[in-house]
PATOR-907452 format. One record per residue (C-alpha): chain; x, y, z. Coordinates in nm, 2 decimals, padded with zeros to 4 digits, always signed. Each point is the difference from the previous one (the first is absolute). Last residue first. Example, Ala and Ser with C-alpha at 12.3 -4.5 7.8 and 13.67 -1.06 7.14 Angstrom:
BEGIN
<rec "A"; <+01.37; -00.11; +00.71>>;
<rec "A"; <-00.14; -00.34; +00.07>>;
***
This chain:
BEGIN
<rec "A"; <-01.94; -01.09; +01.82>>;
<rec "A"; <-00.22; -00.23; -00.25>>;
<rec "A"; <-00.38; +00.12; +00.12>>;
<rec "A"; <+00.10; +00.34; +00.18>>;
<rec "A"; <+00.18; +00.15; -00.36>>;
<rec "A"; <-00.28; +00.16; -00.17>>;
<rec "A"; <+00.22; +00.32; -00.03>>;
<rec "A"; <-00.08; +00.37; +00.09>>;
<rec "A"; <+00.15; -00.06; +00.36>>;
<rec "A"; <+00.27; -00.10; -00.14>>;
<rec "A"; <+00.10; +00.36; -00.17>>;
<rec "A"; <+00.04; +00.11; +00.40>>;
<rec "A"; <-00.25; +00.32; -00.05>>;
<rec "A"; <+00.06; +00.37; -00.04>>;
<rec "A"; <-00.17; +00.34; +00.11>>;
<rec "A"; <+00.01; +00.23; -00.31>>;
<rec "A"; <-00.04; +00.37; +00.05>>;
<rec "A"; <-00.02; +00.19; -00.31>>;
<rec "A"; <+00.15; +00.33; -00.06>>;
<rec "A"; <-00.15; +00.14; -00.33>>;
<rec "A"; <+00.16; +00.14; -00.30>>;
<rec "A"; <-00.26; +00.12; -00.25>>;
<rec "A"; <+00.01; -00.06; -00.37>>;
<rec "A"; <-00.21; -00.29; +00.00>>;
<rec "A"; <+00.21; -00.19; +00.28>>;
<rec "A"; <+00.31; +00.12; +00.10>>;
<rec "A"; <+00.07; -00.17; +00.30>>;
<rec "A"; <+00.21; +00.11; +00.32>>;
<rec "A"; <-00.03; -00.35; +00.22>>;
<rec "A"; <+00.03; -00.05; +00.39>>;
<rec "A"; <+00.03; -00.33; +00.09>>;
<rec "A"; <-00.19; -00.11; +00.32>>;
<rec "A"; <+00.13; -00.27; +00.19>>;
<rec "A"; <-00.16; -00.39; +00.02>>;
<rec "A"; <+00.31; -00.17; -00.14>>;
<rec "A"; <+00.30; +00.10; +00.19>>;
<rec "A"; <+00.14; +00.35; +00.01>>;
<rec "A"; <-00.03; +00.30; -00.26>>;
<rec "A"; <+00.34; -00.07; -00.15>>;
<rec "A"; <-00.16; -00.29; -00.17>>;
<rec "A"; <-00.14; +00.25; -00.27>>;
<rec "A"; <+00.25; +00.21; -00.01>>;
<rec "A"; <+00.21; -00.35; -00.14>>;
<rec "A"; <-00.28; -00.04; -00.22>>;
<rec "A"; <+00.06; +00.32; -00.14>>;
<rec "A"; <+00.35; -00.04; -00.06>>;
<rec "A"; <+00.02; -00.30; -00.16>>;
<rec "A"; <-00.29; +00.13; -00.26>>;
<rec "A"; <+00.19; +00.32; -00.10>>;
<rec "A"; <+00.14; +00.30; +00.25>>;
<rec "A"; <-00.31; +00.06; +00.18>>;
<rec "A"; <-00.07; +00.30; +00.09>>;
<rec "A"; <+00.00; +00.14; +00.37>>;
<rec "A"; <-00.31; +00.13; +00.20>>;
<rec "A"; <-00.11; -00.35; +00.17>>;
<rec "A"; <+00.05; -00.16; -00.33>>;
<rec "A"; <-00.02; +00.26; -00.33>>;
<rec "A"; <-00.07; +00.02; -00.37>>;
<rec "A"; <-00.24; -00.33; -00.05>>;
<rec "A"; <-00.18; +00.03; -00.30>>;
<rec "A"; <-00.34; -00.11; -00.07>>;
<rec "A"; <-00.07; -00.20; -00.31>>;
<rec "A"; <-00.15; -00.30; +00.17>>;
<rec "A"; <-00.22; +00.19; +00.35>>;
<rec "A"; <+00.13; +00.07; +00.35>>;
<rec "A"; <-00.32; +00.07; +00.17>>;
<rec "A"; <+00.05; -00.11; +00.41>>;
<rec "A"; <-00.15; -00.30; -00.05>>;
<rec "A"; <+00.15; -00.10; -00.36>>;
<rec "A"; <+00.35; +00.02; +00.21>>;
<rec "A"; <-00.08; -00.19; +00.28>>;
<rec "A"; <-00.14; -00.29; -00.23>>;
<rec "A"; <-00.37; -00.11; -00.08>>;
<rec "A"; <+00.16; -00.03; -00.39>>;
<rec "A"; <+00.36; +00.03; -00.04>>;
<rec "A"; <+00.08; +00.35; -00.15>>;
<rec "A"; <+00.15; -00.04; -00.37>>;
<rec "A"; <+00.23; +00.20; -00.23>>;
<rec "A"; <+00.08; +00.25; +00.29>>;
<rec "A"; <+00.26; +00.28; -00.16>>;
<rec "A"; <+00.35; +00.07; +00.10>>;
<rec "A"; <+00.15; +00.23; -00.22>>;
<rec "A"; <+00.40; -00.03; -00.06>>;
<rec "A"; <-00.08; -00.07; -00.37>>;
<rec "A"; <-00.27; -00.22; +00.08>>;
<rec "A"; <+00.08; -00.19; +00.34>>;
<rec "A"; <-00.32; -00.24; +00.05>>;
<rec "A"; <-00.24; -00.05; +00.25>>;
<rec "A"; <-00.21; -00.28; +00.14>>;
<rec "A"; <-00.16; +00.12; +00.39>>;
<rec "A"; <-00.16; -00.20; +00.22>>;
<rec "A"; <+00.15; +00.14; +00.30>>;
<rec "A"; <+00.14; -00.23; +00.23>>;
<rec "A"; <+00.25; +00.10; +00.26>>;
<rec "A"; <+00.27; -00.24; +00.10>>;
<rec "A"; <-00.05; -00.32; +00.18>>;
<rec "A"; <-00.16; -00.01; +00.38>>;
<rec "A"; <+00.28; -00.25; +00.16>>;
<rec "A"; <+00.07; -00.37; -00.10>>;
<rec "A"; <+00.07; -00.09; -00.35>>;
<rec "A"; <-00.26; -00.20; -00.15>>;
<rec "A"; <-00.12; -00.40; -00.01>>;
<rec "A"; <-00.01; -00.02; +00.43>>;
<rec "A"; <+00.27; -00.24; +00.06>>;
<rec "A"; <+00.15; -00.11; -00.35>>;
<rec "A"; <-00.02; +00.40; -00.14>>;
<rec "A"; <+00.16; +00.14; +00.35>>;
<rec "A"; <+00.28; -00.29; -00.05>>;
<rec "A"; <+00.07; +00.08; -00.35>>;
<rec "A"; <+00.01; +00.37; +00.07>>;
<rec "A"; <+00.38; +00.08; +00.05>>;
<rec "A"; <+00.10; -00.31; -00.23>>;
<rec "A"; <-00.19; +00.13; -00.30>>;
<rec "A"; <+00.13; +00.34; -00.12>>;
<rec "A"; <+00.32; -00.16; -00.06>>;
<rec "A"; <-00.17; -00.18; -00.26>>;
<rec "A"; <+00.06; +00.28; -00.28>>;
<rec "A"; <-00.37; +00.10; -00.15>>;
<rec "A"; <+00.07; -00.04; -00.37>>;
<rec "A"; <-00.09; +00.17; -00.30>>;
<rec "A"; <+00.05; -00.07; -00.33>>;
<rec "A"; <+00.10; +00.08; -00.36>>;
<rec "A"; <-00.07; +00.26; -00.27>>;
<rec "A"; <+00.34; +00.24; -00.10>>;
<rec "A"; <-00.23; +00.33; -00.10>>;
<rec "A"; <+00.31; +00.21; +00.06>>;
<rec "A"; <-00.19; +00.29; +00.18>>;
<rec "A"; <+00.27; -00.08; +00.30>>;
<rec "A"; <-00.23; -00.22; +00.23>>;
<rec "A"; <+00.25; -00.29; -00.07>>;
<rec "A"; <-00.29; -00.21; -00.02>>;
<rec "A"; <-00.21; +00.19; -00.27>>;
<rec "A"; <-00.31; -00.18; -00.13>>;
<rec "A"; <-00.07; -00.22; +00.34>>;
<rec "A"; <-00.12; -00.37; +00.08>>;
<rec "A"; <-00.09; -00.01; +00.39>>;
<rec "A"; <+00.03; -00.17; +00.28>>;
<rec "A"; <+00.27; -00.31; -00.03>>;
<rec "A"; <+00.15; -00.13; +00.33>>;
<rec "A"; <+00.37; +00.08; +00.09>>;
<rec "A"; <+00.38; -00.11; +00.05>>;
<rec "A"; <-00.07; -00.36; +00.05>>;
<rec "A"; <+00.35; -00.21; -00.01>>;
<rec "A"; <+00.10; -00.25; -00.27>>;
<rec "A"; <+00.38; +00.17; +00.03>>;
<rec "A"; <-00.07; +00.17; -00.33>>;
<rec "A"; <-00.25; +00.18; +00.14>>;
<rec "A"; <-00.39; -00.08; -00.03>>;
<rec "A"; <-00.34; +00.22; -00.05>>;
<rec "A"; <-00.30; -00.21; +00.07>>;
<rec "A"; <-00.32; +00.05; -00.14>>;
<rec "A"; <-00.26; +00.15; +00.19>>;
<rec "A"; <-00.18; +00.15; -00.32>>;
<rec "A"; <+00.27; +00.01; -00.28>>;
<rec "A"; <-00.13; -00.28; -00.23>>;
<rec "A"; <+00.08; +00.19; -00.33>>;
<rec "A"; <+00.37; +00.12; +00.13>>;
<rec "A"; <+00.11; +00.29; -00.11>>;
<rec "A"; <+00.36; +00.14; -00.13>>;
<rec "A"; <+00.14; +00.09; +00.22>>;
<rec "A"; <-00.03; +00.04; +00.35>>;
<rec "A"; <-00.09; +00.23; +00.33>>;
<rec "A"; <+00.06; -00.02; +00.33>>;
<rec "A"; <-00.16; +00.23; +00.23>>;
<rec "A"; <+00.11; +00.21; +00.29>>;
<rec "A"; <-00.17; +00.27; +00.23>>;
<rec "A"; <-00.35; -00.17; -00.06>>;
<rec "A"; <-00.25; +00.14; -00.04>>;
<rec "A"; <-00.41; -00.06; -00.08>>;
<rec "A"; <-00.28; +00.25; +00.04>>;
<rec "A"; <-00.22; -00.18; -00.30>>;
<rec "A"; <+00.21; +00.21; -00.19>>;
<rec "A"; <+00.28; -00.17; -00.01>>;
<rec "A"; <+00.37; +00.15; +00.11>>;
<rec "A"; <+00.30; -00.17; -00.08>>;
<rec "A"; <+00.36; +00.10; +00.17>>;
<rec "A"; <+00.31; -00.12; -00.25>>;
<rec "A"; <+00.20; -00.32; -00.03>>;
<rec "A"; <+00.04; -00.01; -00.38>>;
<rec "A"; <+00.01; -00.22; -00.34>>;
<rec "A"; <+00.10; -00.33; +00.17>>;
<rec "A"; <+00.08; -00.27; -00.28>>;
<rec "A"; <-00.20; -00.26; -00.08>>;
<rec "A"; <+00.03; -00.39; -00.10>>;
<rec "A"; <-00.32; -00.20; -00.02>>;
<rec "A"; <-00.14; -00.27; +00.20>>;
<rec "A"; <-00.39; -00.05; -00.08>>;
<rec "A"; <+00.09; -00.33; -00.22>>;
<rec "A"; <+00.13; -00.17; +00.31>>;
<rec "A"; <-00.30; -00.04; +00.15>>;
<rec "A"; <-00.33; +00.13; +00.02>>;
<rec "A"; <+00.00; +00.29; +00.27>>;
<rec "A"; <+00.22; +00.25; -00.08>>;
<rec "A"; <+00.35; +00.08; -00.01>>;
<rec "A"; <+00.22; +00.33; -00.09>>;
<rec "A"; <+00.35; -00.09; +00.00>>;
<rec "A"; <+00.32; +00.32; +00.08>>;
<rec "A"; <+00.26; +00.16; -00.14>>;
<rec "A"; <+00.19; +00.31; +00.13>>;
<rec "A"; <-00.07; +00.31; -00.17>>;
<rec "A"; <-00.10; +00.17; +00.28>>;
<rec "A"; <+00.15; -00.19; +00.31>>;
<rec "A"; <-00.12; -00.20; +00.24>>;
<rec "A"; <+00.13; -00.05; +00.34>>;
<rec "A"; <-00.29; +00.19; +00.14>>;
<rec "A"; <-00.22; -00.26; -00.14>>;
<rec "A"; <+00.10; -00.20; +00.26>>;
<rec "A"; <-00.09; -00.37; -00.08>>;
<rec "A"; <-00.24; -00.22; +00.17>>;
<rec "A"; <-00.04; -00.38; -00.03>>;
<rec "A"; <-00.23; -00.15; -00.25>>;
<rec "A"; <-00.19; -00.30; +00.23>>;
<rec "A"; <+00.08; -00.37; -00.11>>;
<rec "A"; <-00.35; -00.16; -00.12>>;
<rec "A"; <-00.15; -00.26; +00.20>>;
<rec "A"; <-00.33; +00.18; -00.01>>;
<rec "A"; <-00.13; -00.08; +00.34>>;
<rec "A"; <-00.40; +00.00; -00.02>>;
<rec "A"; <-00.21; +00.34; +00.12>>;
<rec "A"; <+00.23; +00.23; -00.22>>;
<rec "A"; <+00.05; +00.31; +00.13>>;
<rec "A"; <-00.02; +00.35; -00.12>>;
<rec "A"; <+00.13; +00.35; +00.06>>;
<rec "A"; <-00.03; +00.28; -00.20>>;
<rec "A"; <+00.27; +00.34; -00.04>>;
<rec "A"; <-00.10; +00.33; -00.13>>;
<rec "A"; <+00.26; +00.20; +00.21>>;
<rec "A"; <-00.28; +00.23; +00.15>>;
<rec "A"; <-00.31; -00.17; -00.04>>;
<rec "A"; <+00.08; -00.37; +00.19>>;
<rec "A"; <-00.15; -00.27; -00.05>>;
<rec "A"; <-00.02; -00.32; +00.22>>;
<rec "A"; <-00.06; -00.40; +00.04>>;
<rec "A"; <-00.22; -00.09; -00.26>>;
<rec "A"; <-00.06; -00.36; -00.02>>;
<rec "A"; <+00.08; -00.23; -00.26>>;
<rec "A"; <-00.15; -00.30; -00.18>>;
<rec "A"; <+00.30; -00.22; -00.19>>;
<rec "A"; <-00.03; -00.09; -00.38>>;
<rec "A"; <+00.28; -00.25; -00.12>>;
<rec "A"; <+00.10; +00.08; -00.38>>;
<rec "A"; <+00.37; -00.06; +00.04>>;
<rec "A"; <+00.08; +00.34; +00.00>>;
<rec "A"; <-00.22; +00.08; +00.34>>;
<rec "A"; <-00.32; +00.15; -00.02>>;
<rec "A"; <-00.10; +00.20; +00.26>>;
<rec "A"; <-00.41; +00.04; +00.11>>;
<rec "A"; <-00.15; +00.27; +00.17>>;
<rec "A"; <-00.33; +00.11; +00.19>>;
<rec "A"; <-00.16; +00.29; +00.16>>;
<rec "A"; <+00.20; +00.29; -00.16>>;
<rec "A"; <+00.00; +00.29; +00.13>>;
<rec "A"; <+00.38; +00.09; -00.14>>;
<rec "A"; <+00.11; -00.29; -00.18>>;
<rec "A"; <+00.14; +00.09; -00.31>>;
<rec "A"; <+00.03; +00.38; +00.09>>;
<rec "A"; <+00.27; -00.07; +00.26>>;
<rec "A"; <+00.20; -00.15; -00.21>>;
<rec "A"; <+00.17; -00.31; +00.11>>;
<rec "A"; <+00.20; -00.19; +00.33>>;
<rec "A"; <-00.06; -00.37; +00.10>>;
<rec "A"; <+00.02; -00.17; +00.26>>;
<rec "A"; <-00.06; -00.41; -00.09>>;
<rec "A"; <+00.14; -00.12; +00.35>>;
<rec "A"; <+00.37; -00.02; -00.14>>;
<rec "A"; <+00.03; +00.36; -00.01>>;
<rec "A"; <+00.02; +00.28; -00.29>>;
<rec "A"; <-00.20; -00.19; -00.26>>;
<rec "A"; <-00.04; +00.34; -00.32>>;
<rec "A"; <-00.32; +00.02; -00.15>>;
<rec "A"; <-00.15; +00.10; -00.30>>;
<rec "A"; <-00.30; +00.12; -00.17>>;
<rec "A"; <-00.35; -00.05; -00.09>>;
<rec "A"; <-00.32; +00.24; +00.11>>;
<rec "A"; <-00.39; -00.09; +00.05>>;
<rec "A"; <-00.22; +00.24; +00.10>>;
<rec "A"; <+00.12; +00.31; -00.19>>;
<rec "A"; <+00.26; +00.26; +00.01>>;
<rec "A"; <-00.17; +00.30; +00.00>>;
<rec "A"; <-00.32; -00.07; +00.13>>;
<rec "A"; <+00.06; -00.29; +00.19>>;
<rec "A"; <+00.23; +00.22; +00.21>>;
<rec "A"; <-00.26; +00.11; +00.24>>;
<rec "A"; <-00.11; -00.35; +00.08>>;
<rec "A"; <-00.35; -00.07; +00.01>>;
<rec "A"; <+00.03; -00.34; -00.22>>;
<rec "A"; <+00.25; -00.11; +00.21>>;
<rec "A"; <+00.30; -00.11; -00.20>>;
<rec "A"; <+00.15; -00.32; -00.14>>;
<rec "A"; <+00.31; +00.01; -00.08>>;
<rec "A"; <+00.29; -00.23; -00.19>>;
<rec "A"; <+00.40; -00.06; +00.09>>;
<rec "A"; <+00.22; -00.16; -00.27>>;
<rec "A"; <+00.33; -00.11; +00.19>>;
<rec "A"; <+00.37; +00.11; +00.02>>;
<rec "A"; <+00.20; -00.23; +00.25>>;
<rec "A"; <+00.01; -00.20; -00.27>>;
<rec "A"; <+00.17; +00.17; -00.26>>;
<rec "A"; <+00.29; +00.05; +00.26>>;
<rec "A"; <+00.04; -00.39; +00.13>>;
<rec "A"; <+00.03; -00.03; -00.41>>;
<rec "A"; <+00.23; +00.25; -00.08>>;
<rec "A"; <+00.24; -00.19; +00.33>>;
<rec "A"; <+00.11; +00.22; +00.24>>;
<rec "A"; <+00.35; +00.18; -00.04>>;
<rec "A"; <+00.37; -00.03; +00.11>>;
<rec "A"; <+00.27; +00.09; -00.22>>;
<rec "A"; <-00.14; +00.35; -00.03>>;
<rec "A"; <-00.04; +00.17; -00.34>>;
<rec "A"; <+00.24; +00.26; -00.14>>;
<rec "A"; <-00.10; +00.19; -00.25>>;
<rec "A"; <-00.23; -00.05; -00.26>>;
<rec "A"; <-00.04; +00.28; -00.25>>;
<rec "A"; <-00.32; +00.17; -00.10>>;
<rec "A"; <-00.34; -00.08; -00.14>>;
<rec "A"; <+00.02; -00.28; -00.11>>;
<rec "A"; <+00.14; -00.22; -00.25>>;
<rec "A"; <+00.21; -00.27; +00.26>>;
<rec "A"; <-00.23; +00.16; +00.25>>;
<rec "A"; <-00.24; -00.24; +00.04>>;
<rec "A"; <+00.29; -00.28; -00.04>>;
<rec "A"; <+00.25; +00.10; +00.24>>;
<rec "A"; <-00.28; +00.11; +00.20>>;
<rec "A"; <-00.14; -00.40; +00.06>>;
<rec "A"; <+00.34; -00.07; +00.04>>;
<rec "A"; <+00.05; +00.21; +00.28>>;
<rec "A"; <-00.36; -00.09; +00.19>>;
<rec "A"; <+00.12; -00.36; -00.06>>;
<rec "A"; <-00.12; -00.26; -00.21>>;
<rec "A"; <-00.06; -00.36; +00.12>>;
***
C-alpha cells in the first residue's frame, strides 16, 4: 500500500520542484483517491443559473465525515434538485443537497447510503507556503492525482460579487479542476478547486493555474449549512451587478436580469466611479463599499456614468439566495 510520501516521491521525481522533506507518517494514496468522488447535477428547469451554467453539471467531491458529508463547488450544485456521486470503484450513490453558501463558494452534499470510504482530513492552508508542493485530485481515481506547486496566496475578486481575502492558487492547471481536491504532503485537504485562471501569481506574468477556496472557510459555517442549508443572519447586500477592472476603470459587463441593480437602471457598459460618495479602488474594493452599507436589504448608493452623464443611483439590495430556486433541495 503506497503512502501519501511515496506517492510524491514519485510525482515529483520530474516535477515541478524539489521534494523536501516528507512526513514519516501519512495516509495511504489509495484511502486519499477515494475519499475523492465524481459528483453529477440535476437542476430545476427554472433555476436562475441554468442559464449560464446549464442543467446538468459534473464535478468532484471531497468525503469529509464518515456519514457520506461531502464538501464541493458551490456552482456544481447550487439549486439543484437532485444528485448522484460516483465513487472510484464505479458504485453510483443518490445524494441530497444539504447547503450552499454565496460568499465563500462552498456546497454541501450527502450521500443517502453509507459510502464506506475514509473521510480526507483537514489541513491548514495557512501552513502552506508558496512554492511548496502540493497534489491536485479529482474524481476518478488515481489517474486524476497530479503534482503542483503553489503559485500564490493572494485576495481574488469575481465579478459575480465574489471575495475572498485569501486564495490559493497553483501551477500548472489541472483539466478536472471543478471541486477537486487540493492535498499537502501530509495527505491532508488544503482546499477545493473553483476556478481555472490565466495569471495565478496576479503579477502580469501569464503563469495559468488554479484557484482554490482554502477549507478553513468551512468549519465556521458547516453547522449553519447542515442545519438550515446557508449561513444564518441576513447575508451581505445583493446587487446584481458583473463588472470588470479595465485599466483601473470599473465598468458593468453584465446586470443580472429582475435584479436590484437592473431595477434601479444600472445598464452593461456603465461605469461605476463612486459608492456612497467615495471611489472604488478596483473590484475588491467596491464590493467591500458595497457590504459597508449594512446587511442585505440596505440601500447602496452608486455614482454611475452612464452615456456620458454621471448619475447617483440608489440601489436597495437583496440576500443573493433569495434569487435562487433553492426551497425544493435546501
Amino acid at each position: 500500500m503506497r503512502t501519501i510520501r511515496q506517492m510524491f516521491a514519485v510525482l515529483f521525481a520530474f516535477g515541478l520542484v524539489a521534494l523536501v522533506a516528507l512526513p514519516a507518517r501519512a495516509a495511504s494514496v489509495e484511502e486519499l483517491v477515494a475519499a475523492v468522488v465524481h459528483i453529477k447535477t440535476f437542476i430545476t428547469p427554472d433555476g436562475q443559473t441554468v442559464r449560464s451554467l446549464g442543467r446538468e453539471r459534473e464535478g468532484s467531491g471531497v468525503v469529509i465525515d464518515e456519514n457520506g458529508l461531502i464538501v464541493t463547488i458551490g456552482y456544481l450544485m447550487v439549486e439543484a434538485i437532485s444528485a448522484e456521486v460516483i465513487t472510484n470503484e464505479g458504485r453510483t450513490l443518490a445524494a441530497e443537497i444539504i447547503g450552499y453558501d454565496h460568499e465563500t463558494g462552498f456546497g454541501i452534499l450527502r450521500t443517502l447510503q453509507p459510502m464506506k470510504v475514509k473521510p480526507l482530513p483537514f489541513g491548514r492552508s495557512a501552513d502552506v507556503k508558496v512554492g511548496d508542493p502540493v497534489m491536485i485530485v479529482g474524481g476518478g481515481g488515481i489517474e486524476t492525482a497530479t503534482p503542483a506547486r503553489v503559485a500564490a496566496k493572494r485576495e481574488f475578486a469575481g465579478s459575480w460579487e465574489y471575495l475572498l481575502d485569501e486564495a490559493i492558487f497553483t501551477t500548472p492547471p489541472h483539466p478536472a479542476w471543478s471541486g477537486a481536491a487540493l492535498v499537502s504532503r501530509e495527505g491532508k485537504l488544503l482546499g477545493v478547486g473553483s476556478l481555472i485562471v490565466g495569471d495565478t501569481r496576479g503579477d502580469g506574468s501569464k503563469t495559468p493555474g488554479n484557484m482554490f477556496v482554502p477549507i478553513e472557510r468551512l468549519p465556521p459555517i458547516l453547522g449553519d449549512l447542515i442545519a438550515d442549508g446557508h449561513i444564518s443572519g441576513d447575508g451581505r447586500p445583493w446587487l446584481g451587478v458583473a463588472a470588470d477592472d479595465v485599466r483601473g476603470r470599473l465598468m458593468v459587463s453584465r446586470v443580472t436580469p429582475g435584479s436590484p441593480a437592473e431595477k434601479a437602471g444600472i445598464r452593461k457598459g456603465d461605469e461605476i466611479v463612486g459608492v456612497a460618495g467615495e471611489m472604488p479602488r478596483g473590484l475588491a474594493d467596491f464590493y467591500r463599499k458595497i457590504w459597508a452599507a449594512g446587511p442585505a436589504g440596505a440601500t447602496v448608493s452608486l455614482q454611475v456614468e452612464q452615456g456620458g452623464t454621471t448619475r447617483r443611483i440608489d440601489v436597495k439590495s437583496i440576500n443573493r439566495l433569495d434569487t435562487l430556486k433553492l426551497k425544493s433541495t435546501l
